[in-house]
Structures are given as C-alpha cells and as structure tokens.
N, C-alpha and C positions, 0 to 999 in steps of 0.2 A: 051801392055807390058806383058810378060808372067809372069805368076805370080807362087811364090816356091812353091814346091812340094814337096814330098818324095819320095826318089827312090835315083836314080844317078843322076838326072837333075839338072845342079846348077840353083841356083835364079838369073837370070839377070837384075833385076830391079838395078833401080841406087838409092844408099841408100842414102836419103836429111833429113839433120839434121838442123832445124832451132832451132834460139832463138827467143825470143819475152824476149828482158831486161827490166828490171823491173824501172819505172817511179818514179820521186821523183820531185814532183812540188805543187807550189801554185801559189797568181797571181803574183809571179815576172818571172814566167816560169819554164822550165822541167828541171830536171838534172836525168842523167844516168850515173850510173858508172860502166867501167867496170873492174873486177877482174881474175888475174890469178888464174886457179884453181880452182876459184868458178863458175864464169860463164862465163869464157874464158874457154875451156876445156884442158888448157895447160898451162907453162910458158911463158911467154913473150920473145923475144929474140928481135925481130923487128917489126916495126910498117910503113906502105908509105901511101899515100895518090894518087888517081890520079882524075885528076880534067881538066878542060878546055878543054875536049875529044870532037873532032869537029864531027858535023855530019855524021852518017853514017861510021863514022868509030869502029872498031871492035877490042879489047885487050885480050891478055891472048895468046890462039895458045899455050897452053903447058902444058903438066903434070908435077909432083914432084914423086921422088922415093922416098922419107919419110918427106917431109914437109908436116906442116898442118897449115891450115889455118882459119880465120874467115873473109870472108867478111861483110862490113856493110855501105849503101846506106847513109850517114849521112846528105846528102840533096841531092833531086830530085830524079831522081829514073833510074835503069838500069836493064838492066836480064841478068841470069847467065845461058848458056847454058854447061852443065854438062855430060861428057861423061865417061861409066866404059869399055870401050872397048866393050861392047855387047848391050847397050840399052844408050839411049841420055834423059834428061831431063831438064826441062826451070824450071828457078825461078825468079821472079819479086820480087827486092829490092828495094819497094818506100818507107817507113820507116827508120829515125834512130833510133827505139829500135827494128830492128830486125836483126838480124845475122845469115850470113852462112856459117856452117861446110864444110871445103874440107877435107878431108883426104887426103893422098897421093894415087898414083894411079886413080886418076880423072883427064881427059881431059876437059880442060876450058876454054870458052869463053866469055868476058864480051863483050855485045852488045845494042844496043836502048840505049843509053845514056842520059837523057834529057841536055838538055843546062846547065842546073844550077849544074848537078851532080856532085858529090863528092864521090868517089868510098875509104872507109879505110878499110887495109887490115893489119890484124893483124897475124903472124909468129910464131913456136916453134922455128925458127930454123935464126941464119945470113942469109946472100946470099950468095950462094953457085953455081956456072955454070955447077958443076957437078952433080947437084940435080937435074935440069932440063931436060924434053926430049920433044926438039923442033919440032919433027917431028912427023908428026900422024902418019906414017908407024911403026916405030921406037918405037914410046909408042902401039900400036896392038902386036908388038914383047914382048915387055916388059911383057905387059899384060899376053899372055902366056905364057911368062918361066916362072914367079914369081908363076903362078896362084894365082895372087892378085887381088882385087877385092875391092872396096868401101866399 
C-alpha cells in the first residue's frame, strides 16, 4: 500500500479504526457496555444482528454515503473486507470486546464466517435505500465526484 506523503499525492491507505471495549468481570463472567458517544463514536439510531450465515457465503456488497457504523463479532469470528475506492483492506473480528469503525464511503464485505457467528452492527443513522450504493461501479463513481475518502 502506498504510503502519504507530501506533495499532491493523496494517501490511499484505507483508514481502520478499531476498538478494544473495556471488560468488566469476576468469576460470574464478563460484562461490556456499550455507550453512545463515549465509545460508540456516535448516537445510536439502529442496532441488527446477523447470525446463521451459511458457509461460504459472503455479506455486505455495499457502501453508505453518510452512514456510520460499528461492527462487533459478539461470538465466533468473521473478516471485514474494506474497500476506499483506491486500496482494499481485511480485518478479523474474533472478539466480542472489539469493534469496527466504517465511516461512510467504505466498500464492504463481511466474509469467513465461522458457524457460531454472530455479526452486530451498530448505526448513526435508520435505514435508509437511498443511503445505500449497491454497485461497485457506481460507488468508484461516487468515490470521485465526492473526493471522499475514509
């Protein structure tokens, strides 16, 4: 990946924002909270969960023009493949105290599933069809007009 510079050359890297949330246990077990604003890095609007994701199959295929998000692996574990229009990157969520930032303008792909996974996805924003852009050509389009960037 190439890495910023100074000049004219923008930074291409794709910018991954994780959490590591903070544990609260003894021996009856762990508890993690999590907060708006403090270390959700947004309001709350919506909350899904996706779960029973059969082998080998693959979710997401879509970018947001201004939702943001937090993924969090809350049992078994999956990878997020992360795209900014100019450079791709993978993250492995096998952890439920760790969490990952999307911003808006990131192409994503949730993939490697294990069996047990539990994929929760925390929201700014309701659902919205027109927030969405389903097509990888279409978000490469976006990409340029906006010059937006992760």
């Amino acid at each position: 990946m190439e890495q910023g510079r100074s000049g004219n050359r923008k930074d291409t890297r794709v910018e991954i924002t994780t959490f590591d949330f903070e544990e609260h246990g003894d021996e009856r077990g762990i508890l993690i909270s999590l907060e708006e604003n403090k270390n959700i890095p947004f309001t709350l609007r919506r909350c899904y969960f996706m779960y029973n994701t059969q082998p080998g199959v693959s979710r997401g295929f879509h970018a947001h023009k201004t939702l943001r998000q937090v993924l969090i692996c809350v049992r078994g574990q999956c990878r997020i493949i992360l795209d900014n229009g100019r450079e791709k990157a993978e993250v492995l969520l096998d952890r439920p105290n760790k969490g990952l930032y999307l911003s808006s303008n990131i192409w994503r792909v949730m993939t490697d599933f294990s069996e047990d996974a539990v994929l929760m996805v925390l929201a700014d924003q309701l659902y919205d069809e027109a927030d969405y852009i389903r097509n990888y050509d279409d978000f490469l389009a976006w990409v340029r007009e906006t010059g937006e960037e992760a």
